[in-house]
N, CA, C and O atoms as CSV, one atom per row, in Angstrom:
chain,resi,resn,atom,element,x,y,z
A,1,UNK,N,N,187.191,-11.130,157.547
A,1,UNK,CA,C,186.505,-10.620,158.716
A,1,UNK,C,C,185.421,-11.602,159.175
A,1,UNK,O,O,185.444,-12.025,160.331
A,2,UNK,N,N,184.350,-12.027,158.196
A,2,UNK,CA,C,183.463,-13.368,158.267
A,2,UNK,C,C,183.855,-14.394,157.996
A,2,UNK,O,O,183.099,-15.358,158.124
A,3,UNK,N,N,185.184,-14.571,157.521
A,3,UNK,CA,C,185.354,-15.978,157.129
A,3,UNK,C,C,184.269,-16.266,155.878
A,3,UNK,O,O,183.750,-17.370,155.713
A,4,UNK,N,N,183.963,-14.905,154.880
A,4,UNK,CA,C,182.906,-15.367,153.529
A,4,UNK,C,C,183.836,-15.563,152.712
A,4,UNK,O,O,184.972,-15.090,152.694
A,5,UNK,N,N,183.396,-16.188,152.111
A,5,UNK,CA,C,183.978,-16.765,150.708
A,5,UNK,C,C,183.416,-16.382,149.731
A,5,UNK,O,O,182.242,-16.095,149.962
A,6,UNK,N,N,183.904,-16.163,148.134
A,6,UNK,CA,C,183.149,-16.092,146.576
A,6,UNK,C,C,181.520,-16.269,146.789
A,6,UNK,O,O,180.547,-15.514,146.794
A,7,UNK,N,N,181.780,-17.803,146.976
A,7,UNK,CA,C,180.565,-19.037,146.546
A,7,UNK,C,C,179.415,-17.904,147.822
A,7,UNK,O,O,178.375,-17.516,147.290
A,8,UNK,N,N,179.559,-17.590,148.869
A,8,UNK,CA,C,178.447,-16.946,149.582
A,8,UNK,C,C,178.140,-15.528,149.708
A,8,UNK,O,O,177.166,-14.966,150.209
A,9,UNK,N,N,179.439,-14.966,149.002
A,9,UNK,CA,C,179.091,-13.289,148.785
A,9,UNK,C,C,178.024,-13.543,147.528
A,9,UNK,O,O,177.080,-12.761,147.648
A,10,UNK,N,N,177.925,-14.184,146.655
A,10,UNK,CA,C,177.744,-14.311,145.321
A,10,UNK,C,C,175.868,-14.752,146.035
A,10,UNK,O,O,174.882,-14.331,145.429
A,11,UNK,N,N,175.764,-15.381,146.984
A,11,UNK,CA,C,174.651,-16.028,146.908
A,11,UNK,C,C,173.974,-14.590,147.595
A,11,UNK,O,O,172.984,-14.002,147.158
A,12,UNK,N,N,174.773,-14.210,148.762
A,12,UNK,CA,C,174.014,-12.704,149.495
A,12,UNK,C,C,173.437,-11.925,148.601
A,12,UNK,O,O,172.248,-11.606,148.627
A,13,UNK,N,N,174.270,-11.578,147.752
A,13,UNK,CA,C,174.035,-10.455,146.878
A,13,UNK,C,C,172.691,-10.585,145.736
A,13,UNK,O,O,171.760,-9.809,145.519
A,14,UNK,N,N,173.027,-11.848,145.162
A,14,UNK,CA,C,171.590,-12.678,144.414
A,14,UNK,C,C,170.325,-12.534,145.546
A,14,UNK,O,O,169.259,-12.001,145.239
A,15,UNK,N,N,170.481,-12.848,146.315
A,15,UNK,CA,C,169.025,-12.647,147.520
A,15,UNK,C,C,168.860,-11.125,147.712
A,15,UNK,O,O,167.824,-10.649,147.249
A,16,UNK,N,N,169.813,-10.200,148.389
A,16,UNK,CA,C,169.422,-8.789,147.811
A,16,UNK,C,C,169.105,-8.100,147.070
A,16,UNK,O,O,168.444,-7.127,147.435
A,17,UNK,N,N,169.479,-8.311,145.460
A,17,UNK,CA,C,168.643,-8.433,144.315
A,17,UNK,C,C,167.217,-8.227,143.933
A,17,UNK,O,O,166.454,-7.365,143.498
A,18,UNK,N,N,167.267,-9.727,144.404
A,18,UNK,CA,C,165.754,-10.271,144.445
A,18,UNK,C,C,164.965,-9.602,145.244
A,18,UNK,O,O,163.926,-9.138,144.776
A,19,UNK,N,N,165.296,-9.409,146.638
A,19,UNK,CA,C,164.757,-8.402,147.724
A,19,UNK,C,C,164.227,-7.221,147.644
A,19,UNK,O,O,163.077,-6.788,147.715
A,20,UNK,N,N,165.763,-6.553,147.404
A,20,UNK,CA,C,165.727,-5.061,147.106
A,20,UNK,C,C,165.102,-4.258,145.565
A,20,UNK,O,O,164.649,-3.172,145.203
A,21,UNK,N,N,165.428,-5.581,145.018
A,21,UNK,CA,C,165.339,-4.695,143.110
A,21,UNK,C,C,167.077,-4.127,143.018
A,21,UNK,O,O,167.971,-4.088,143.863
A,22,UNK,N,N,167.021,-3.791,141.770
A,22,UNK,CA,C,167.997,-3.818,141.158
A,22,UNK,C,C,168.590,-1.828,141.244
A,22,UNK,O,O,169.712,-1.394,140.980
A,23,UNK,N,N,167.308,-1.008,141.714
A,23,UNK,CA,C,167.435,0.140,141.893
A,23,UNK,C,C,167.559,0.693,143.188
A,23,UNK,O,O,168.128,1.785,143.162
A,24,UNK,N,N,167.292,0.391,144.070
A,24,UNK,CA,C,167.488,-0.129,145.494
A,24,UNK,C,C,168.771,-0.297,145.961
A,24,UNK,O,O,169.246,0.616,146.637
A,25,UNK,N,N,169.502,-1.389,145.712
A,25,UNK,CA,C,170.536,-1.799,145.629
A,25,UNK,C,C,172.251,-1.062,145.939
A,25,UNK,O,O,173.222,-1.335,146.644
A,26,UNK,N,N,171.929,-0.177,145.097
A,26,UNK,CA,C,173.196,0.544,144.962
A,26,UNK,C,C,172.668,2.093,146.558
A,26,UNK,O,O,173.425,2.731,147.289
A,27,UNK,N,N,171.772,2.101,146.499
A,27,UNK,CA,C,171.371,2.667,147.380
A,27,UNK,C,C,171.780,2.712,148.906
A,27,UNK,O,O,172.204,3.502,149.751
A,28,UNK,N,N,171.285,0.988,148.708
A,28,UNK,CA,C,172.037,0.233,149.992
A,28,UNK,C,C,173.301,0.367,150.370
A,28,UNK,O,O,173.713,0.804,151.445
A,29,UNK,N,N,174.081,-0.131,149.196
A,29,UNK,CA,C,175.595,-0.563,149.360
A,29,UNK,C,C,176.168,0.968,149.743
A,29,UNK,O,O,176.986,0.921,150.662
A,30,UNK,N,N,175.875,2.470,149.164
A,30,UNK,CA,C,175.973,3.593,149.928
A,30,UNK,C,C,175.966,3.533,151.138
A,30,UNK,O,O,177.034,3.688,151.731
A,31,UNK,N,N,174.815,3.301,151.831
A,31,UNK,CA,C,174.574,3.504,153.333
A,31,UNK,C,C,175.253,2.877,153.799
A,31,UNK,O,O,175.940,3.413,154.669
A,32,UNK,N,N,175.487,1.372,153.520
A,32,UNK,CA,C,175.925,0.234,154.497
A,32,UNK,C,C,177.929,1.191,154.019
A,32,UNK,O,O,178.497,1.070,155.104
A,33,UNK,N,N,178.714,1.741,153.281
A,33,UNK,CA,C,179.565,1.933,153.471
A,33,UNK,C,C,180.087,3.402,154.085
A,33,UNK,O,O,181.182,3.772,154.507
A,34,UNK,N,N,178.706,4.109,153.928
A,34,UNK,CA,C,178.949,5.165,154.596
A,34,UNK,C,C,178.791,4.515,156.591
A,34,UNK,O,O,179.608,4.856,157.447
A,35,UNK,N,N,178.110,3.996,156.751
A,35,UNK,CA,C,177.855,3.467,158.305
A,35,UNK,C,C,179.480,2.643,158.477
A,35,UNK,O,O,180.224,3.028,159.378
A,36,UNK,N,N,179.800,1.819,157.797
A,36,UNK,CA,C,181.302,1.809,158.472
A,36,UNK,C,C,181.899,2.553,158.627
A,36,UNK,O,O,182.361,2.570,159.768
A,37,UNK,N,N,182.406,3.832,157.580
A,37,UNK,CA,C,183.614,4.873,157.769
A,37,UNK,C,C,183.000,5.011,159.079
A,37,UNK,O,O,183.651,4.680,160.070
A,38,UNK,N,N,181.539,5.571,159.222
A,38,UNK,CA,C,181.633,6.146,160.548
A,38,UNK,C,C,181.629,5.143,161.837
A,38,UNK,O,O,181.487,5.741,162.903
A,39,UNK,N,N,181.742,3.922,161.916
A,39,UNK,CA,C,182.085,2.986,162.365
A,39,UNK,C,C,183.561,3.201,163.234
A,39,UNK,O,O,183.789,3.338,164.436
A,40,UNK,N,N,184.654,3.151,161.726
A,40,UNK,CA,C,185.915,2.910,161.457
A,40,UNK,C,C,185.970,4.719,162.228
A,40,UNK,O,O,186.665,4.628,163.240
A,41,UNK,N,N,185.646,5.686,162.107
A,41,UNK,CA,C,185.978,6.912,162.778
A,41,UNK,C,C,185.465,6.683,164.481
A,41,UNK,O,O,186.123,6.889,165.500
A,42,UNK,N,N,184.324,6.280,164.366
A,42,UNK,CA,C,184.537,6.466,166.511
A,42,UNK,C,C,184.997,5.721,166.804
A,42,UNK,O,O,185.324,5.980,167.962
A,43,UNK,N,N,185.553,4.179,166.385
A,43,UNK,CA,C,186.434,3.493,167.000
A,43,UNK,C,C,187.839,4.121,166.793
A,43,UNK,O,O,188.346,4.157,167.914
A,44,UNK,N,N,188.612,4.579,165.977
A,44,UNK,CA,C,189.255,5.238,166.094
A,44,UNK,C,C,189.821,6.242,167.478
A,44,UNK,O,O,190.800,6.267,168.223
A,45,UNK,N,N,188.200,7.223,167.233
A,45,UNK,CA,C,188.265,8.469,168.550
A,45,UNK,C,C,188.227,8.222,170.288
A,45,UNK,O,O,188.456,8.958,171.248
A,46,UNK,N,N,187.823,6.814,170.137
A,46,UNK,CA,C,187.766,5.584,171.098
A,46,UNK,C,C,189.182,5.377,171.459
A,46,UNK,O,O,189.302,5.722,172.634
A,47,UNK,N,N,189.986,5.086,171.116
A,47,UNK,CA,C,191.116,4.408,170.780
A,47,UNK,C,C,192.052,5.118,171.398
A,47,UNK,O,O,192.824,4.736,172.277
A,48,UNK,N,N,191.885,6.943,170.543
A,48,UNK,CA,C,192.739,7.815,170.852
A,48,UNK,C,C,192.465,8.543,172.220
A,48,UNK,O,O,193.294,9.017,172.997
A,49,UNK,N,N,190.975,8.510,172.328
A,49,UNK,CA,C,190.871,8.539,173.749
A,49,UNK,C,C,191.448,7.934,175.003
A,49,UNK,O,O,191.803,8.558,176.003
A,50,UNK,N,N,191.494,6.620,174.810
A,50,UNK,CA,C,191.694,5.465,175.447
A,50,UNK,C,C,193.629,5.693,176.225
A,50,UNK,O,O,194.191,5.485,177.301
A,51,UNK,N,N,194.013,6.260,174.762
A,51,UNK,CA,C,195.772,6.062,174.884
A,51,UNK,C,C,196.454,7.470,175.602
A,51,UNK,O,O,197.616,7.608,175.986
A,52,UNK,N,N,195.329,8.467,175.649
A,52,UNK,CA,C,195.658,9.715,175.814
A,52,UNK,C,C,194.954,9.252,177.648
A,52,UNK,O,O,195.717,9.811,178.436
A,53,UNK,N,N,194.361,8.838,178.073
A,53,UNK,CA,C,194.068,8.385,179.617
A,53,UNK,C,C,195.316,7.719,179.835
A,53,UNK,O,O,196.038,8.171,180.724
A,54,UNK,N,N,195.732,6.634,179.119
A,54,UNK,CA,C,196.647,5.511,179.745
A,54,UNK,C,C,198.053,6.539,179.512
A,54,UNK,O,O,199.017,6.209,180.201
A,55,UNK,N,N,198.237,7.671,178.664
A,55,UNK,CA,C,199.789,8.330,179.174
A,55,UNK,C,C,199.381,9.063,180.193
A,55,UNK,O,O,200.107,9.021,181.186
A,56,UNK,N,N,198.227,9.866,180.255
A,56,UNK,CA,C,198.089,10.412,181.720
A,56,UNK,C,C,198.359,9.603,183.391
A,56,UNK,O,O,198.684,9.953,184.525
A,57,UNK,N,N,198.137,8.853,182.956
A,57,UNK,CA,C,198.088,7.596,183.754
A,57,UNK,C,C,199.495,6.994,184.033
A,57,UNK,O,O,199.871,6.399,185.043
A,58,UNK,N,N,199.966,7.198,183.254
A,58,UNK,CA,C,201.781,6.794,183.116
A,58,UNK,C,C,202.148,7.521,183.701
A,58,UNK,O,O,202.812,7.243,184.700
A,59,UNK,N,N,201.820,9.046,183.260
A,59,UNK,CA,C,202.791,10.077,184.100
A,59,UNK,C,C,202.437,10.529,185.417
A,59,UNK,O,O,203.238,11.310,185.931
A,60,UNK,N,N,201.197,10.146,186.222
A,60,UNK,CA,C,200.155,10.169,187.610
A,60,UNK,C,C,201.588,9.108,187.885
A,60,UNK,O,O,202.417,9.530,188.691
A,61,UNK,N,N,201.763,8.190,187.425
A,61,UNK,CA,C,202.407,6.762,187.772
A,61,UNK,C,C,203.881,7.323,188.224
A,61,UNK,O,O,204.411,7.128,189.318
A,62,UNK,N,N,204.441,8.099,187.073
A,62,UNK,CA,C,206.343,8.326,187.340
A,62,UNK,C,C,205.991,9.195,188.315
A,62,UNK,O,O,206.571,8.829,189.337
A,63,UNK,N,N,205.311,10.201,188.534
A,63,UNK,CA,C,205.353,11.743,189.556
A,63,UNK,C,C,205.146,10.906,190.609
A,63,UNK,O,O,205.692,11.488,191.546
A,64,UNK,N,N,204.531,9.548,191.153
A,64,UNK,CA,C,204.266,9.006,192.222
A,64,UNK,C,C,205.426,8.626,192.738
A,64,UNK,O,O,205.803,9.061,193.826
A,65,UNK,N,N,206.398,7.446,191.750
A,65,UNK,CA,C,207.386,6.979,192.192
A,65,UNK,C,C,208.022,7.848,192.487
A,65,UNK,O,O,208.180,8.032,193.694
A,66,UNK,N,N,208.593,8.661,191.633
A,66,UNK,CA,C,209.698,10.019,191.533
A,66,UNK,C,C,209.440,10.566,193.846
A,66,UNK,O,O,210.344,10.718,194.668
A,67,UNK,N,N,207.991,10.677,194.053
A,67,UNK,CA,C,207.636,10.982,195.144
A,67,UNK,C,C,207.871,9.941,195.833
A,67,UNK,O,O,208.949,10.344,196.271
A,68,UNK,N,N,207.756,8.915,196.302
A,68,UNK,CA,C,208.315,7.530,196.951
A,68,UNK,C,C,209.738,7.730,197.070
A,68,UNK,O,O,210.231,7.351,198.132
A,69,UNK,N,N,210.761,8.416,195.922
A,69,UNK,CA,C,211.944,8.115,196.060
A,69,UNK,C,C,212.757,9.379,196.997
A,69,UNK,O,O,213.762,9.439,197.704
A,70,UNK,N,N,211.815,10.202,196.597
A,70,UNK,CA,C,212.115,11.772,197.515
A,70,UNK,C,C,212.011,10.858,198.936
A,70,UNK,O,O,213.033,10.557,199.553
A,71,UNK,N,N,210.579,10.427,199.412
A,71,UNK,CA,C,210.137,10.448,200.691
A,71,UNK,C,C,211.415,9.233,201.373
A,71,UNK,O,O,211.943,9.419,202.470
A,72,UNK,N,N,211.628,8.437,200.782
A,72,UNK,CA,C,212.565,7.285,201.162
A,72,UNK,C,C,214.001,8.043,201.363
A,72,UNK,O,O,214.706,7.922,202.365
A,73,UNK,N,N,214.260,8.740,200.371
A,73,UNK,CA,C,215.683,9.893,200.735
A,73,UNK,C,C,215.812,10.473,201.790
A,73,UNK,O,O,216.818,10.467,202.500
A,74,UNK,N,N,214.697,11.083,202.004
A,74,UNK,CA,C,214.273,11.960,203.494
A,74,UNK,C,C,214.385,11.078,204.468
A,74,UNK,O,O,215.249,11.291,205.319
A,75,UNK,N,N,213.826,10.285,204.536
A,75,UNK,CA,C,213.714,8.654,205.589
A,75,UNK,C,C,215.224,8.671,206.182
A,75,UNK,O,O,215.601,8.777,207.349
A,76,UNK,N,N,216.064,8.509,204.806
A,76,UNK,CA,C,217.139,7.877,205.212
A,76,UNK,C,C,218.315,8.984,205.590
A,76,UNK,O,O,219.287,8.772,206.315
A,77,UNK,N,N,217.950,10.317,204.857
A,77,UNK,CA,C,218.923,11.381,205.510
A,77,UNK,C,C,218.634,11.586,206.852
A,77,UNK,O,O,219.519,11.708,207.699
A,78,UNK,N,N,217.237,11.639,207.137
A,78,UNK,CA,C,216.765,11.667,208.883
A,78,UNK,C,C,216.478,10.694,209.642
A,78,UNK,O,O,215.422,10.599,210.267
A,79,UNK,N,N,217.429,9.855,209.654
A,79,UNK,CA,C,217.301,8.226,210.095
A,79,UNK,C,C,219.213,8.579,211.046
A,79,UNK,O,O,220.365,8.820,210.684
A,80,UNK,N,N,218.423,8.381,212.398
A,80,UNK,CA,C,220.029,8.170,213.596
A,80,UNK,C,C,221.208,7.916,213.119
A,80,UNK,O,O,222.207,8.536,213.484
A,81,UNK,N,N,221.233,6.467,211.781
A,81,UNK,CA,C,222.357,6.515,211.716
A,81,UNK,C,C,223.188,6.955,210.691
A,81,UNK,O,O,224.377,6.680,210.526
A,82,UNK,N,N,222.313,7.808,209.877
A,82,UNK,CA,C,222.880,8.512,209.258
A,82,UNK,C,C,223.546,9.957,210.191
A,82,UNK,O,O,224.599,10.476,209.819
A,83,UNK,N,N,222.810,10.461,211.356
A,83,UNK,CA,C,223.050,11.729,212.305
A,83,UNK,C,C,225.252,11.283,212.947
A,83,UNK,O,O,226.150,12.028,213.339
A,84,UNK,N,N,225.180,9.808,212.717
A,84,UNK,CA,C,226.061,9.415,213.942
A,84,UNK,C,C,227.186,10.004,213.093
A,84,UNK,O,O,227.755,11.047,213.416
A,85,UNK,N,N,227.554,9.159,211.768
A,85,UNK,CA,C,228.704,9.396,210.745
A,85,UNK,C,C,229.128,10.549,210.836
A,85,UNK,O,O,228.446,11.526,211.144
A,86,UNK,N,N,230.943,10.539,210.430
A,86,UNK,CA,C,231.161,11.449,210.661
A,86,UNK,C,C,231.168,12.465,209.722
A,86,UNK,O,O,231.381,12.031,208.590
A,87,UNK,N,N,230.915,14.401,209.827
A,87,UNK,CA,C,230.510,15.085,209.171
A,87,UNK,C,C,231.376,15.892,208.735
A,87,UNK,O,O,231.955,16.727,209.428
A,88,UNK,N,N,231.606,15.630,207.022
A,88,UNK,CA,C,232.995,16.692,206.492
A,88,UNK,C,C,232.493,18.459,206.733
A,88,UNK,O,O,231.371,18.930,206.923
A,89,UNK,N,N,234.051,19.233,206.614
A,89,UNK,CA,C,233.407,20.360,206.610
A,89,UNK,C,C,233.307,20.720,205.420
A,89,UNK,O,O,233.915,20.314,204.430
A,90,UNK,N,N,232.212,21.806,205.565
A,90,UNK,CA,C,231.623,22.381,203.845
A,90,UNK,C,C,232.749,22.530,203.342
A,90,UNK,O,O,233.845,22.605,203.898
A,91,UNK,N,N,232.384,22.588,201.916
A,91,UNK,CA,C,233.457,22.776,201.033
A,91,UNK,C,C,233.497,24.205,200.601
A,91,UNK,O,O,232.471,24.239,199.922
A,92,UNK,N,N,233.961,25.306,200.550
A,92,UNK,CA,C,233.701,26.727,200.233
A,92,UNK,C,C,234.154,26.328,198.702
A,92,UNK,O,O,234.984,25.583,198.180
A,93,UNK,N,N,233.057,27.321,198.251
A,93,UNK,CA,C,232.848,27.178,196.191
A,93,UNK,C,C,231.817,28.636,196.014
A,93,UNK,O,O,230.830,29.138,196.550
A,94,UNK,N,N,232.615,28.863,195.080
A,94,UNK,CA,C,231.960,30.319,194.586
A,94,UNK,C,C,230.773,30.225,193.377
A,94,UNK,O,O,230.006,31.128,193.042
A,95,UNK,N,N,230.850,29.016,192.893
A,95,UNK,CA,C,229.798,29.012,191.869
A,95,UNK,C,C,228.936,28.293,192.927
A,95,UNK,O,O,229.343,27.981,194.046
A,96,UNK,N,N,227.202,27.976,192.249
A,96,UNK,CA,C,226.252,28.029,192.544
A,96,UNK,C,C,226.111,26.840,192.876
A,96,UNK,O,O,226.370,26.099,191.928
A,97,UNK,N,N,225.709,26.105,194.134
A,97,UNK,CA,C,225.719,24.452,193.871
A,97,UNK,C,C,224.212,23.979,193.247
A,97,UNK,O,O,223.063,24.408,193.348
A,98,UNK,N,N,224.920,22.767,192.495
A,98,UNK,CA,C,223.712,22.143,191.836
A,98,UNK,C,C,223.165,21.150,192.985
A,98,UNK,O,O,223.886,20.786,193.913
A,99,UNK,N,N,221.822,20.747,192.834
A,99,UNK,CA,C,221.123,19.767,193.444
A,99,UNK,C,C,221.211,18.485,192.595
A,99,UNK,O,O,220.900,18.325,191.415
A,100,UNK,N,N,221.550,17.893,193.201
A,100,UNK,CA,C,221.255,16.917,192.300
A,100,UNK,C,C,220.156,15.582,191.691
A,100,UNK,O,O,219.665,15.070,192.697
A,101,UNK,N,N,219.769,15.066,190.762
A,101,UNK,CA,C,218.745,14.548,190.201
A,101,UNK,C,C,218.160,13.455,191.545
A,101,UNK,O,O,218.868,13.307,192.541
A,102,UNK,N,N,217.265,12.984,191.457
A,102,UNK,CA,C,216.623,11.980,191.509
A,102,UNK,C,C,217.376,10.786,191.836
A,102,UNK,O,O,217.697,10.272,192.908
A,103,UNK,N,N,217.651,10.354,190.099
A,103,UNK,CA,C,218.658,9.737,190.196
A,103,UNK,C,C,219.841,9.372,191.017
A,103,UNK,O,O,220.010,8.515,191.884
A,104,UNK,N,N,220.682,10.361,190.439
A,104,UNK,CA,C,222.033,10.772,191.255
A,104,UNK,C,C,222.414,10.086,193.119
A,104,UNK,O,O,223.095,9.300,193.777
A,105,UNK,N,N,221.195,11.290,193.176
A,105,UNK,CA,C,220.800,10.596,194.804
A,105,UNK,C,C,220.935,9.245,194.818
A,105,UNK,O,O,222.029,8.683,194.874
A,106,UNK,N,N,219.301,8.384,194.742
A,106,UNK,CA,C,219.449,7.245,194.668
A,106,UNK,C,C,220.210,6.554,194.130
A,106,UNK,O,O,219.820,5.393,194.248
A,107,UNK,N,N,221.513,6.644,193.340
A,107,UNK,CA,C,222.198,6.039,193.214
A,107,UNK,C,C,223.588,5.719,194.463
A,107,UNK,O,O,224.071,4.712,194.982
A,108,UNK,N,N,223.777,6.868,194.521
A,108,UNK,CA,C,224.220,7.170,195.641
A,108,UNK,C,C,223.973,6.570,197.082
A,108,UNK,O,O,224.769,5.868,197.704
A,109,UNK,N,N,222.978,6.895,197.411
A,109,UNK,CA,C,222.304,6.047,198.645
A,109,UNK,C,C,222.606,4.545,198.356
A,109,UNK,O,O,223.323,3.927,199.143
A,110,UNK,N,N,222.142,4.003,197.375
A,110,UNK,CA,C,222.250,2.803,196.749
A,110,UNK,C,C,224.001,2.506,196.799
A,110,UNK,O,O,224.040,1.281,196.910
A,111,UNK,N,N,224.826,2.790,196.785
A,111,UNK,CA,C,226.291,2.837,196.564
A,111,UNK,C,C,226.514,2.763,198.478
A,111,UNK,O,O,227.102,1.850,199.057
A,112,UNK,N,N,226.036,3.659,198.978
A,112,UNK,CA,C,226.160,3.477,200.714
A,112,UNK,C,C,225.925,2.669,201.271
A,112,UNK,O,O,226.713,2.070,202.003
A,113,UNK,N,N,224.763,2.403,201.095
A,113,UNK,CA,C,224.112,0.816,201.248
A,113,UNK,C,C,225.406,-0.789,201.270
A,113,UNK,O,O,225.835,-1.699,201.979
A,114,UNK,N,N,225.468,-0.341,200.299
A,114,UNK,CA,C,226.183,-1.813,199.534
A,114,UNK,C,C,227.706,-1.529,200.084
A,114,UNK,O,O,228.403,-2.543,200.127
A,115,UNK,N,N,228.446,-0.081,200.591
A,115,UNK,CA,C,229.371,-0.427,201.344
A,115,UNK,C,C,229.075,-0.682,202.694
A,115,UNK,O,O,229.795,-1.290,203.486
A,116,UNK,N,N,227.973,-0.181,202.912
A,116,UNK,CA,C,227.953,-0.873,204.411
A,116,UNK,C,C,227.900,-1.646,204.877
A,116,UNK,O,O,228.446,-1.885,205.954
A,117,UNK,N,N,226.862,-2.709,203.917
A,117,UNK,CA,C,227.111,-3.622,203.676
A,117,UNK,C,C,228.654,-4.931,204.013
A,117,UNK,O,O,228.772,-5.822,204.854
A,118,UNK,N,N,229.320,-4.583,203.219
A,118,UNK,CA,C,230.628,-5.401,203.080
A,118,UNK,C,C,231.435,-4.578,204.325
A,118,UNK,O,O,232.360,-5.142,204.909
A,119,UNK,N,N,231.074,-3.387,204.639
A,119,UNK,CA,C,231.747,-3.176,206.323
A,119,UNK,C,C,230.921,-4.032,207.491
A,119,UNK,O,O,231.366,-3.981,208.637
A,120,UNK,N,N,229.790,-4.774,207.234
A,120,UNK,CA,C,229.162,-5.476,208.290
A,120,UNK,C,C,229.976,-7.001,208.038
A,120,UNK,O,O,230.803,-7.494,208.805
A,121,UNK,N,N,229.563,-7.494,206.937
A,121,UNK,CA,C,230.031,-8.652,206.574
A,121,UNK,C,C,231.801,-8.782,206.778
A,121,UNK,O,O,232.187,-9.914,206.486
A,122,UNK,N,N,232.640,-8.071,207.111
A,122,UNK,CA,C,233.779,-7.611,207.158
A,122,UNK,C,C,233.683,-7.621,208.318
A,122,UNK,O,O,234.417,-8.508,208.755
A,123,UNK,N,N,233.028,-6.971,209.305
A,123,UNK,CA,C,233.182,-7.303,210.604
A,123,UNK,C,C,232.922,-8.076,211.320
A,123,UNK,O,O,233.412,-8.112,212.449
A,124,UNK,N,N,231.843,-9.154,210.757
A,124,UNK,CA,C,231.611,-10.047,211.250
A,124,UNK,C,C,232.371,-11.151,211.134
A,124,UNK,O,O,232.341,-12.083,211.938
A,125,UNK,N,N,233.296,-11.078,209.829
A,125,UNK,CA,C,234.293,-12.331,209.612
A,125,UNK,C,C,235.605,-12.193,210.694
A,125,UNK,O,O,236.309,-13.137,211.052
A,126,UNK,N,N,235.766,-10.645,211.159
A,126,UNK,CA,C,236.685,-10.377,212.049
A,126,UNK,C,C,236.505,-10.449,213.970
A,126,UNK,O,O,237.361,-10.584,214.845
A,127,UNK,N,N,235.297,-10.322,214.030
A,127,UNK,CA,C,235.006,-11.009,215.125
A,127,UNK,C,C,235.401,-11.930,216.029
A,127,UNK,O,O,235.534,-11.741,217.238
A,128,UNK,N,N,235.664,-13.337,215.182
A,128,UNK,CA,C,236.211,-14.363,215.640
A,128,UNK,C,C,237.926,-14.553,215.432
A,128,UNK,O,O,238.614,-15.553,215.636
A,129,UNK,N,N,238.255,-13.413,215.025
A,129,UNK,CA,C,240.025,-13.811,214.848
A,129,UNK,C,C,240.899,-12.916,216.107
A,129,UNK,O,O,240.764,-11.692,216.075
A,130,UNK,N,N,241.379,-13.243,216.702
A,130,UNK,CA,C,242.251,-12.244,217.778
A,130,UNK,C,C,243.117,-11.534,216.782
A,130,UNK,O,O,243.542,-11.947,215.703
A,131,UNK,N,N,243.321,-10.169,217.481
A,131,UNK,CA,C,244.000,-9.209,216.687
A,131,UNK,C,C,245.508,-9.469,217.255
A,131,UNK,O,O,246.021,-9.940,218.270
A,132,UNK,N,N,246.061,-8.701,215.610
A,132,UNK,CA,C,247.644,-9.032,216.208
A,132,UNK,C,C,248.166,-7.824,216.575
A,132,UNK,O,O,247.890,-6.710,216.130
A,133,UNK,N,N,248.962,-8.146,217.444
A,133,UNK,CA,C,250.011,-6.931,217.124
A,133,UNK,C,C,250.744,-7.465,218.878
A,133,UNK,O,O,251.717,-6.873,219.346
């Protein structure tokens, strides 16, 4: 912890000795180890404090994103060109429909994206070719 060695614990302790007396002494070495435990305990309660903010803090953090990903869903279900596409009819089902996750969604959206994608890039390579027929 100090970087002490033998040769200078040996010399401390000889000067406390001398200092303190020999009845004294043990007196000391009590206090000075009772004052660490309690040292070694509020850094501790410090610590656990510290980690119990930073998961609160984590989870302030996911409920935010989780909310970003709702609001961006909404964006994009109420965004024109999603209104234009064309609209299947309901599906009639007697059990209860599930909603689905978070996830799910955004994956999904994410999957739309990326075909629309290759339907743009697809049309743009077709652009320049005359059609046959």
């Amino acid at each position: 912890m100090f970087n002490i060695g033998i040769p200078e614990l040996l010399i401390i302790v000889a000067i406390a000795l001398i200092v303190f007396g020999p009845n004294k002494l043990p007196e000391l070495a009590k206090a000075f180890g009772r004052a660490m435990r309690e040292f070694k305990k509020a850094t501790e309660e410090v610590k656990e404090s510290f980690e119990a903010e930073t998961k609160d803090l984590e989870e302030i953090k996911h409920t935010l994103t989780d909310e970003n990903l709702l609001a961006d869903l909404a964006e994009e279900i109420s965004s024109p060109e999603s209104q234009t596409e064309e609209i299947s009819p309901p599906q009639e089902s007697f059990a209860p429909a599930e909603s689905p996750t978070v996830e799910e969604t955004f994956t999904q959206i994410e999957g739309e994206r990326v075909e629309e994608g290759k339907e743009k890039e697809s049309g743009e390579a077709k652009e320049g070719i005359p059609p046959h027929g």
